[in-house]
C-alpha positions as protocol buffer text, in pm:
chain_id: "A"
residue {
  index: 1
  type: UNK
  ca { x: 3252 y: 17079 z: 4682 }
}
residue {
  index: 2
  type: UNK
  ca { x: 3281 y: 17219 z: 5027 }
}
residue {
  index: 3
  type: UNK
  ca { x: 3563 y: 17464 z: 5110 }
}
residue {
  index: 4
  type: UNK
  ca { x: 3704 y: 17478 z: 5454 }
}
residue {
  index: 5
  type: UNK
  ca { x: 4083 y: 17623 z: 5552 }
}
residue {
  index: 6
  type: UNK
  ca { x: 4285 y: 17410 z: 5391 }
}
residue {
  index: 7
  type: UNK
  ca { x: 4041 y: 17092 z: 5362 }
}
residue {
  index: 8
  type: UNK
  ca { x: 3833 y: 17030 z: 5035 }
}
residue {
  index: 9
  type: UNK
  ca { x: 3552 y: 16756 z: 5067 }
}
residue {
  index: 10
  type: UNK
  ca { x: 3476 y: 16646 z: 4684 }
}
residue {
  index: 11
  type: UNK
  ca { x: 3188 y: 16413 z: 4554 }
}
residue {
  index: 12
  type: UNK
  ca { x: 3275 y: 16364 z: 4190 }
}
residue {
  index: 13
  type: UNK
  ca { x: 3608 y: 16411 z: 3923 }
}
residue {
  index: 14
  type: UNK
  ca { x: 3538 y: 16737 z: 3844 }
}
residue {
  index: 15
  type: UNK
  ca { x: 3560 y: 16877 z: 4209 }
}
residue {
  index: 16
  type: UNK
  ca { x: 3825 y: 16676 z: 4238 }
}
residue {
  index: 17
  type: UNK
  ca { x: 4044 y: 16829 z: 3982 }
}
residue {
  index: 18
  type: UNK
  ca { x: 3943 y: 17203 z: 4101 }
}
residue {
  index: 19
  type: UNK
  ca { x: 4006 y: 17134 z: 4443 }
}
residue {
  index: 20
  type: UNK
  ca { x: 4359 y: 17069 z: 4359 }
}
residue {
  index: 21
  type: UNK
  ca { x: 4423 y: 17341 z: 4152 }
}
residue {
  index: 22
  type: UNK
  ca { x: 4249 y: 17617 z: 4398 }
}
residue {
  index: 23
  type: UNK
  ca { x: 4469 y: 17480 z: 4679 }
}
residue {
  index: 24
  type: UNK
  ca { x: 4806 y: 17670 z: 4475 }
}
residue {
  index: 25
  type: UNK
  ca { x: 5120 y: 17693 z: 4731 }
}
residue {
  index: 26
  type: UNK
  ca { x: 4957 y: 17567 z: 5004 }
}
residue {
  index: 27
  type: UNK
  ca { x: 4912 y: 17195 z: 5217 }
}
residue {
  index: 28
  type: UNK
  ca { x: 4611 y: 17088 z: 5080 }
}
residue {
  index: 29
  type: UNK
  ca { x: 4394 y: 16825 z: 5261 }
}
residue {
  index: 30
  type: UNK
  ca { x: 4177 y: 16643 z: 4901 }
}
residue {
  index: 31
  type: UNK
  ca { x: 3894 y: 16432 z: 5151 }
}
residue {
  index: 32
  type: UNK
  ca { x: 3646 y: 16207 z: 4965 }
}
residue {
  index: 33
  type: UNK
  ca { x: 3353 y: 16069 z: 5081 }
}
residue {
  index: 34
  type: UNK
  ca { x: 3244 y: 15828 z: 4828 }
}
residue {
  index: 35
  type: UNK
  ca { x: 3329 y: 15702 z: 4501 }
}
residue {
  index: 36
  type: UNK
  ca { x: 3504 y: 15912 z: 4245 }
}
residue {
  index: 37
  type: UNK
  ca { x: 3585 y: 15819 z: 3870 }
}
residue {
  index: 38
  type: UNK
  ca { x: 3806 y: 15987 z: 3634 }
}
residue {
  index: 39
  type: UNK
  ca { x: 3801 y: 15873 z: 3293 }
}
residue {
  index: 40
  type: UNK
  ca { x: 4081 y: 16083 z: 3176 }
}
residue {
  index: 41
  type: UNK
  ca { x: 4486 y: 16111 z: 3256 }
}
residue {
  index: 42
  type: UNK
  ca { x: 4497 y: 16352 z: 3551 }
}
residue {
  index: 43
  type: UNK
  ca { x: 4842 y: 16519 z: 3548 }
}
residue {
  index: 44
  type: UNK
  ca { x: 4910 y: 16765 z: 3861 }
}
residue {
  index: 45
  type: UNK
  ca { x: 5126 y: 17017 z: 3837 }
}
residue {
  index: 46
  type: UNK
  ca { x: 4994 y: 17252 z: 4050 }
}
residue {
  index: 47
  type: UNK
  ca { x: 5263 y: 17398 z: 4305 }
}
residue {
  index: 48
  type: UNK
  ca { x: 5209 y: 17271 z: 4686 }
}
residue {
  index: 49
  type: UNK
  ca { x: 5391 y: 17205 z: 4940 }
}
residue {
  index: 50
  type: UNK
  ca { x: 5179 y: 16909 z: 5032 }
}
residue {
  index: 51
  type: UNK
  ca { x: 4878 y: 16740 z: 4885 }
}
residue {
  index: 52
  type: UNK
  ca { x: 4662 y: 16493 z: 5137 }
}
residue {
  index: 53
  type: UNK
  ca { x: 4405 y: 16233 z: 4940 }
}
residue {
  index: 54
  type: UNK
  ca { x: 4208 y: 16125 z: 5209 }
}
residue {
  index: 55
  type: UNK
  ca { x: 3872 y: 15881 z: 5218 }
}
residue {
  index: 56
  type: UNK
  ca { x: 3662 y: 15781 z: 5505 }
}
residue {
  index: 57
  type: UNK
  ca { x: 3814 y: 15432 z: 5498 }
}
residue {
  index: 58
  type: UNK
  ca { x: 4001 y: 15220 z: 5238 }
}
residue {
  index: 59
  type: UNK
  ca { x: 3674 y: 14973 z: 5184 }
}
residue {
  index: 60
  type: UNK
  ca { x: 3443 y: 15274 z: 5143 }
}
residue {
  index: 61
  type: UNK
  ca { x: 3621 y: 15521 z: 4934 }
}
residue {
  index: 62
  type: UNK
  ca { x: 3705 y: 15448 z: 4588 }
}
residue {
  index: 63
  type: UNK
  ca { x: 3866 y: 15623 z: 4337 }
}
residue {
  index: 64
  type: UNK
  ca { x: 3887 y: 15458 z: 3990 }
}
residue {
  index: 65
  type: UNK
  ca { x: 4093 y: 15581 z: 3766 }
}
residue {
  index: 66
  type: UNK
  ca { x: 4049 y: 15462 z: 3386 }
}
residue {
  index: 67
  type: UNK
  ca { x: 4412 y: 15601 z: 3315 }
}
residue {
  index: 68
  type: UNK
  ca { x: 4663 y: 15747 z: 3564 }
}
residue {
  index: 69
  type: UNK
  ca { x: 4719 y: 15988 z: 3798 }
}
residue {
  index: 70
  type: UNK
  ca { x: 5039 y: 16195 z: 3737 }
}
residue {
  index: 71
  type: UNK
  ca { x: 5181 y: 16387 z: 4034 }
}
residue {
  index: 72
  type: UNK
  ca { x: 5466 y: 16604 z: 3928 }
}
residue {
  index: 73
  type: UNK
  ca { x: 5745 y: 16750 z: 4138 }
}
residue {
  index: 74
  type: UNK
  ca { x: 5618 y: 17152 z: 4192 }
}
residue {
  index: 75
  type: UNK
  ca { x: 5387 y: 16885 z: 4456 }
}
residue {
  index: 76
  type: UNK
  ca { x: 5661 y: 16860 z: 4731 }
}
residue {
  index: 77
  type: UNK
  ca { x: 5529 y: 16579 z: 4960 }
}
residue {
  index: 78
  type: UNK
  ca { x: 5209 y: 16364 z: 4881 }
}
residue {
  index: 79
  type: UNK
  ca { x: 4989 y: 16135 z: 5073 }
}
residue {
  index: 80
  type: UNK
  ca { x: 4757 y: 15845 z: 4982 }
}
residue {
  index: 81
  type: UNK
  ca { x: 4613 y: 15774 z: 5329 }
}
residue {
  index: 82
  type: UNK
  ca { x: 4219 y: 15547 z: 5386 }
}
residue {
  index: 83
  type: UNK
  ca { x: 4147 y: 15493 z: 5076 }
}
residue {
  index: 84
  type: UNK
  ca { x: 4084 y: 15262 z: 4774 }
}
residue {
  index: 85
  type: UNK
  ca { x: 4220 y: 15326 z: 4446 }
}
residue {
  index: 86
  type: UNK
  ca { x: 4150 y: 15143 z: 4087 }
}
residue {
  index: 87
  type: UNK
  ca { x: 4464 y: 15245 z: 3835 }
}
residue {
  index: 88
  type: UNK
  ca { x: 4817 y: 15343 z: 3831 }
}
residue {
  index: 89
  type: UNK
  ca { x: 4951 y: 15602 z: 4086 }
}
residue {
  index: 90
  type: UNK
  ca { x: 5307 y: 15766 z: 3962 }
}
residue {
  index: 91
  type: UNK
  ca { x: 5504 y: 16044 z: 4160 }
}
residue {
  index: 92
  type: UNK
  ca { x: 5777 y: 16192 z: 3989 }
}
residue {
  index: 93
  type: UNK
  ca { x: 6059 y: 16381 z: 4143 }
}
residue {
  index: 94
  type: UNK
  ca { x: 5848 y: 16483 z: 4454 }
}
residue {
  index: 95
  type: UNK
  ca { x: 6061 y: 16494 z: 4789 }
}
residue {
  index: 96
  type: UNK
  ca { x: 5830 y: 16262 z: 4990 }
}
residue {
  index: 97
  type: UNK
  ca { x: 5551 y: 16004 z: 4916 }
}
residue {
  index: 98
  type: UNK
  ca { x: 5343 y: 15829 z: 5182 }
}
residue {
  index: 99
  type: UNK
  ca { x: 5113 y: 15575 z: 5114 }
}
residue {
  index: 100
  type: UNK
  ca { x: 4908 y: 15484 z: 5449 }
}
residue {
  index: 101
  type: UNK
  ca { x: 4627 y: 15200 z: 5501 }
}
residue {
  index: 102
  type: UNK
  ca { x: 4543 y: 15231 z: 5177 }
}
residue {
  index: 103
  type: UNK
  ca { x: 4406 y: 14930 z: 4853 }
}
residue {
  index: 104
  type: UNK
  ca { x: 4550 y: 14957 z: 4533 }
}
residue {
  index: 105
  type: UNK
  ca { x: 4398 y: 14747 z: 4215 }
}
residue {
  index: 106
  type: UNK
  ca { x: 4746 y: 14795 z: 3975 }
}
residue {
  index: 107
  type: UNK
  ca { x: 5060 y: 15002 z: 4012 }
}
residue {
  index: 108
  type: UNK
  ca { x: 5205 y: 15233 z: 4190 }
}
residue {
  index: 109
  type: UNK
  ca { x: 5520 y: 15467 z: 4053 }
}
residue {
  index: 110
  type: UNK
  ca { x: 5777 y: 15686 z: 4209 }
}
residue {
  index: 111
  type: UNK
  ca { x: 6100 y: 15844 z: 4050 }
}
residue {
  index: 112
  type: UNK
  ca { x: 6224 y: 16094 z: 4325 }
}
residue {
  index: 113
  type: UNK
  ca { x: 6544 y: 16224 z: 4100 }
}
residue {
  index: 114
  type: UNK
  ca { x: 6538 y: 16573 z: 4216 }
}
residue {
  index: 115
  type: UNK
  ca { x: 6617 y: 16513 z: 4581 }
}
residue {
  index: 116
  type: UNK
  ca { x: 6879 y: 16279 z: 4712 }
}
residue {
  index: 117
  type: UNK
  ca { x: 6742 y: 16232 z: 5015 }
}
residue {
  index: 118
  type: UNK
  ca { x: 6388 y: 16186 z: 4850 }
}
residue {
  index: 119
  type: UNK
  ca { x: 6173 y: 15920 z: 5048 }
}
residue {
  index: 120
  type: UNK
  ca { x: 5880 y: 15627 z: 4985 }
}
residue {
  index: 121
  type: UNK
  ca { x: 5689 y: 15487 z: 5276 }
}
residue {
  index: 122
  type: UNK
  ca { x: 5451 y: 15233 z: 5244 }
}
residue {
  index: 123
  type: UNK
  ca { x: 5267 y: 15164 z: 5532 }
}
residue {
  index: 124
  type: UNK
  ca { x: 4944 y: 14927 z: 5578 }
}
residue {
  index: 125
  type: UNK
  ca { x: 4873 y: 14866 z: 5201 }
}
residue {
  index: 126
  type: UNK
  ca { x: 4727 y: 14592 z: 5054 }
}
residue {
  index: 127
  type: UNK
  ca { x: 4843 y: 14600 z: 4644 }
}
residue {
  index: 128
  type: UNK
  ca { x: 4686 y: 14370 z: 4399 }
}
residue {
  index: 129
  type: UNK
  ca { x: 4876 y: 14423 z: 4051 }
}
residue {
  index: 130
  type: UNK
  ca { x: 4687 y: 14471 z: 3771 }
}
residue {
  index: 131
  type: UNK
  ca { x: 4555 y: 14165 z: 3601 }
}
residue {
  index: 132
  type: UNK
  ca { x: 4498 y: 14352 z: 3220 }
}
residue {
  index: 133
  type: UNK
  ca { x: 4900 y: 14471 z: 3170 }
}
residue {
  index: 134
  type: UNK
  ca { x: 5281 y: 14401 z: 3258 }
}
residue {
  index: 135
  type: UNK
  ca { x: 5343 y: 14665 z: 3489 }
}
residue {
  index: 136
  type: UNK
  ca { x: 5500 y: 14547 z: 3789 }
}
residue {
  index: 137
  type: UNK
  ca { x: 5358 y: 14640 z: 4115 }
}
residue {
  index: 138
  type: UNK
  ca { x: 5561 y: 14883 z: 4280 }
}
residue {
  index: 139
  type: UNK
  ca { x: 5849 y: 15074 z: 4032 }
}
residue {
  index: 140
  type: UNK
  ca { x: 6064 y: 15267 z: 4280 }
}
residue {
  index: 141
  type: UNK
  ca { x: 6330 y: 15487 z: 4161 }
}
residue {
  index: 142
  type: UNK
  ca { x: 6597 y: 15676 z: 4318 }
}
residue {
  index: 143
  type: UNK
  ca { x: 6512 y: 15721 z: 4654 }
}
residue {
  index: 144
  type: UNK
  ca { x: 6536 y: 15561 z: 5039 }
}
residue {
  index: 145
  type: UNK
  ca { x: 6197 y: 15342 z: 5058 }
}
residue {
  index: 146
  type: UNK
  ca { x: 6059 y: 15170 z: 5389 }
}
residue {
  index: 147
  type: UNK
  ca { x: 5746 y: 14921 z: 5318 }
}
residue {
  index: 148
  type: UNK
  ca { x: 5631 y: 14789 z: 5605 }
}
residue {
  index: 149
  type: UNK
  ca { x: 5293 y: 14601 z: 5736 }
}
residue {
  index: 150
  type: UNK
  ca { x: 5192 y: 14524 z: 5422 }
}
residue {
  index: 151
  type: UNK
  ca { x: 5057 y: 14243 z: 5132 }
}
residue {
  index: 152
  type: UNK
  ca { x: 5155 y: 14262 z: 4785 }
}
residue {
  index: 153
  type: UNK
  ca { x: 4954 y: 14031 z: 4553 }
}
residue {
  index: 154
  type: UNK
  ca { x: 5070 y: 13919 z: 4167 }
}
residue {
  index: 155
  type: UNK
  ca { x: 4907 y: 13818 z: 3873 }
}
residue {
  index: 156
  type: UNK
  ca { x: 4937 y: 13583 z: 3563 }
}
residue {
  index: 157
  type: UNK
  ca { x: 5176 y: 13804 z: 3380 }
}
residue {
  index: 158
  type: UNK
  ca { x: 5530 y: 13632 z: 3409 }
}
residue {
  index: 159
  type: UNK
  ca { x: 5787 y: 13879 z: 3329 }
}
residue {
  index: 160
  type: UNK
  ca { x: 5643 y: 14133 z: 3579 }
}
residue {
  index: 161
  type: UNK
  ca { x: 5787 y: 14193 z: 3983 }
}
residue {
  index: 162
  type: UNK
  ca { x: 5579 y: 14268 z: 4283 }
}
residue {
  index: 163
  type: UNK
  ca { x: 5867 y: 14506 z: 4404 }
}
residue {
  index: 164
  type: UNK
  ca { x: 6122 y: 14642 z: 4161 }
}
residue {
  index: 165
  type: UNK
  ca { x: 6371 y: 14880 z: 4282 }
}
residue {
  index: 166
  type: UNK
  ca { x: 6726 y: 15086 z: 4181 }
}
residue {
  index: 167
  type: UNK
  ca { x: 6879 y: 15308 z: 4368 }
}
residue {
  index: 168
  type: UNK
  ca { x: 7189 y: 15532 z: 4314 }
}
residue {
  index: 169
  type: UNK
  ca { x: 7429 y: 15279 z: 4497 }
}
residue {
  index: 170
  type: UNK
  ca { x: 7340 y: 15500 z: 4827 }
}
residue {
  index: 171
  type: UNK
  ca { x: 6948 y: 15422 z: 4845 }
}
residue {
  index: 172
  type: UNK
  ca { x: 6808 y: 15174 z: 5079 }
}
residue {
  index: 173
  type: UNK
  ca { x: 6521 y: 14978 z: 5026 }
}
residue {
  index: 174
  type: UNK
  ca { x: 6360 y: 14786 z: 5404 }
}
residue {
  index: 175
  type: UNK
  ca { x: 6078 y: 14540 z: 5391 }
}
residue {
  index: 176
  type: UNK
  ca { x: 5932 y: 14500 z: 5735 }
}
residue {
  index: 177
  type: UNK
  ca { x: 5656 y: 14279 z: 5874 }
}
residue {
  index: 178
  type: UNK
  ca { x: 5501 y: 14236 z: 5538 }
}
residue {
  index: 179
  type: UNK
  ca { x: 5361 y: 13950 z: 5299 }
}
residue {
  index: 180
  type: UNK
  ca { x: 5471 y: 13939 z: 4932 }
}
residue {
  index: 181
  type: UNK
  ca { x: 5289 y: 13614 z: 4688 }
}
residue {
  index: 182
  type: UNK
  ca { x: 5348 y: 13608 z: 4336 }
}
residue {
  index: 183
  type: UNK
  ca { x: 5055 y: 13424 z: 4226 }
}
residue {
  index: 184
  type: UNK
  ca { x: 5307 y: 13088 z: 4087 }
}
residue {
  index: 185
  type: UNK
  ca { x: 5366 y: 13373 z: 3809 }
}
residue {
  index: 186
  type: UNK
  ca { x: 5475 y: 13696 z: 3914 }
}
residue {
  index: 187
  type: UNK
  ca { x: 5806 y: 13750 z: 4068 }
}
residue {
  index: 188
  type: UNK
  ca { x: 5914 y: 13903 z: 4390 }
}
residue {
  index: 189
  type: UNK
  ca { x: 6139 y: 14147 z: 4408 }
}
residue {
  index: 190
  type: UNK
  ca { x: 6386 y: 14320 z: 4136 }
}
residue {
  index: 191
  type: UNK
  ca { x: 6647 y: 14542 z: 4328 }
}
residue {
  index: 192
  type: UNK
  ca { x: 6953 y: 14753 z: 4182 }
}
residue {
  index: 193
  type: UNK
  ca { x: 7228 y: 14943 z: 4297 }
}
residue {
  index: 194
  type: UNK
  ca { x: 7081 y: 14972 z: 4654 }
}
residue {
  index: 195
  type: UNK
  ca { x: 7060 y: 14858 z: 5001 }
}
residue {
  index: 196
  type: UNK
  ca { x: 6856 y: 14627 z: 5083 }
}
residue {
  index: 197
  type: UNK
  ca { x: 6702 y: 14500 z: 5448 }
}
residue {
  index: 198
  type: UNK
  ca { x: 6390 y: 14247 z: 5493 }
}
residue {
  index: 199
  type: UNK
  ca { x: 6270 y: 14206 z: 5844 }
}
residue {
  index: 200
  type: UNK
  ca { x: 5985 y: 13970 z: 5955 }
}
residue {
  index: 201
  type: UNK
  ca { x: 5857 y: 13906 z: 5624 }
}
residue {
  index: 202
  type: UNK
  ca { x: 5752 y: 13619 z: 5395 }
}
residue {
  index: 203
  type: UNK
  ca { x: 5790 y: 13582 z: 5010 }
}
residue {
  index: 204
  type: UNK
  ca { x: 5580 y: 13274 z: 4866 }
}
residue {
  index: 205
  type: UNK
  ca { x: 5483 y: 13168 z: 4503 }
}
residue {
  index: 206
  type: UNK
  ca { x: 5715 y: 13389 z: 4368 }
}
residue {
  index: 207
  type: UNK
  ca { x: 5796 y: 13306 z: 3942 }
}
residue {
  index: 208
  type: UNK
  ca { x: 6173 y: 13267 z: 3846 }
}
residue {
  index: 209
  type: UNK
  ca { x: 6210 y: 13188 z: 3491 }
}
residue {
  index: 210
  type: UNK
  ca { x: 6444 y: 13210 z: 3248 }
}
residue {
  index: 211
  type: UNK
  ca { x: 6396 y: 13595 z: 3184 }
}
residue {
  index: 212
  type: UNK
  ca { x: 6360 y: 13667 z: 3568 }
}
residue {
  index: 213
  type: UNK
  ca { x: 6471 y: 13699 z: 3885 }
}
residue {
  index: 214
  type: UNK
  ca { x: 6209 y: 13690 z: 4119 }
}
């Protein structure tokens, strides 16, 4: 692990962990260089007022996580940016999540409760939903969300969404300039006392059956 300002370059898990939890009440900037795997449930808690996981590229950089990452709220804003991650991402009730140019093999989380004004963007990721359980791809919660220039990518599980969203009847939820395919099985989108506005994008093979609404 190499140490400089606010930047921490880590090579396996364990730095990985520590490098978090040295970086207390500061922005932290996590960078990776090659592939990383945790075997365990990671929960952060550690307080910051931003924490940046950042690879080389997104075809490169691979971390695999055998459980799930857990980023709590005392984490105020957190980016995913250049990188490719194996597992289940979930935020909960941070004030701002950013996921840029980034692959994700299974789910990604967020539940923003503590801030009203809390915000999701999704920006240049490629999702591919996990093949071995019935999450759905993207669980958003309570917050205004913008994913744009991006490809979401289901599986064989039927009852599961690509996109499934609620709001607090004053969210919004925009799709821009991106490419949503269920697979014939999956279904599309799932969307709740929100806003919703789709721009420039295309929904294909997407599953409607009796016990969804895709």
């Amino acid at each position: 692990m190499f140490k400089n300002d606010n930047k921490i370059i880590v090579n396996n898990s364990n730095e990985f962990v520590n490098g978090i939890n040295i970086c207390k009440n500061t922005d932290c900037i996590i960078k990776i260089n090659n592939e990383i795997y945790i075997e365990d449930d990671l929960d952060v808690t550690t307080s910051l007022k931003k924490l940046h996981i950042v690879g080389e590229n997104k075809d490169t950089t691979l971390i695999h996580l055998n459980n799930d990452i857990f980023i709590h709220g005392e984490v105020e804003e957190v980016i995913f940016e250049d990188i490719n991650v194996h597992g289940k991402i979930i935020c909960f009730d941070n004030k701002r999540v950013t996921l840029s140019n980034i692959n994700i093999y299974g789910a990604f989380k967020a539940n923003l409760t503590h801030y009203p004004n809390g915000f999701v963007h999704i920006n240049k990721v490629n999702l591919y939903a996990n093949e071995l359980s019935q999450d759905h791809g993207l669980v958003i919660r309570r917050c205004n969300t913008t994913i744009e220039n991006s490809n979401l990518y289901g599986n064989d599980k039927y009852e599961a969404k690509l996109i499934n969203f609620s709001g607090l009847n004053t969210h919004y939820l925009k799709i821009l300039n991106t490419f949503v395919d269920g697979k014939y099985h999956q279904g599309g989108i799932s969307i709740s006392a929100s806003n919703m506005y789709i721009s420039n994008s295309t929904f294909i093979n997407n599953y409607s059956g009796e016990f969804s609404f895709g």
